[in-house]
C-alpha positions, 0 to 999 in steps of 0.5 A: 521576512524572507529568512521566516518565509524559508524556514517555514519552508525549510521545515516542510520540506524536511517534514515531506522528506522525513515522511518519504524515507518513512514511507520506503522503510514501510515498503521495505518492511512489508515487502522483506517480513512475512508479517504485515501491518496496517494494511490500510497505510499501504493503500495511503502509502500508494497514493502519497509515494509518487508525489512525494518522489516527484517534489524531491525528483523535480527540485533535484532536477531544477538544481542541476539545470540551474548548476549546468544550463544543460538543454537536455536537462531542462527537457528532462525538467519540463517533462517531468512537470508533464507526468503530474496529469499521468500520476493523476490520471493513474491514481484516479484508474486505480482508485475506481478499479480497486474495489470499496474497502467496507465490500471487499472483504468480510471478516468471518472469524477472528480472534487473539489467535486467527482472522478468516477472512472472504475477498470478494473479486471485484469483476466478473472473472475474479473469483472470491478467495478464502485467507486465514491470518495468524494474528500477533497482536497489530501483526497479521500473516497470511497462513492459507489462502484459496479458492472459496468454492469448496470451502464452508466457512460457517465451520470455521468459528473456533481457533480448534476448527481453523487448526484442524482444517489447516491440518487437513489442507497440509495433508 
């Protein structure tokens, strides 16, 4: 019973180990290429990371306290069960300050070729910002972003009028 009890255990700790390294290759990957993907995985990502690093931080700290018996160590071990009520604490702060998902963002044209897109500020002193996409398929890049003051977005419903507009802003 005790050997099925740390299999079961054995795999989910390799499932949460597997899925840590996938999710700092997904950093890695939107932090190196100019191209991005699913930008809601990121917000997931925000959210999973720190526990995720913190299981594998603690059991790595409690093996070696068990291997030394080192004061220092087990300080170090306790004070890292302390920053479970500051993660928490953290996620809920940027969860309430970031601002809903479905009214952030309006999409005002998109095709196979380019995504226009309005970020609306969340405060008050934010100001809203105009972002056009080269789209490839799941892949977006970011090809022009400013200020929306200026800008008539009603103009820029066809893949010619974003062209000749980002030409413009070139120049």
């Amino acid at each position: 019973m005790c050997t099925q009890q740390h299999n079961i255990y054995r795999k989910v700790r390799s499932a949460l180990s597997y899925l840590m390294w996938a999710e700092l290759l997904w950093l890695i990957f939107n932090w190196i290429s100019p191209w991005k993907l699913w930008s809601d995985a990121n917000t997931l990502i925000v959210c999973t990371l720190p526990w995720l690093i913190l299981f594998f931080l603690i059991r790595y700290i409690k093996r070696k306290w068990e291997e030394e018996g080192n004061a220092s160590i087990g300080c170090l071990y306790t004070s890292t069960w302390m920053t479970i009520p500051l993660i928490i604490a953290v996620q809920l702060f940027y969860l309430w300050i970031s601002p809903p998902f479905d009214k952030s963002k309006e999409i005002v044209y998109e095709d196979t070729h380019y995504r226009v897109t309005i970020v609306y500020g969340f405060l008050a002193t934010n100001t809203d910002f105009i972002r056009i996409d080269e789209v490839f398929g799941p892949f977006h890049r970011e090809v022009y972003q400013s200020e929306r003051y200026g800008i008539d977005t009603k103009k820029l419903n066809s893949t010619t009028a974003i062209e000749a507009f980002l030409k413009q802003q070139k120049q």
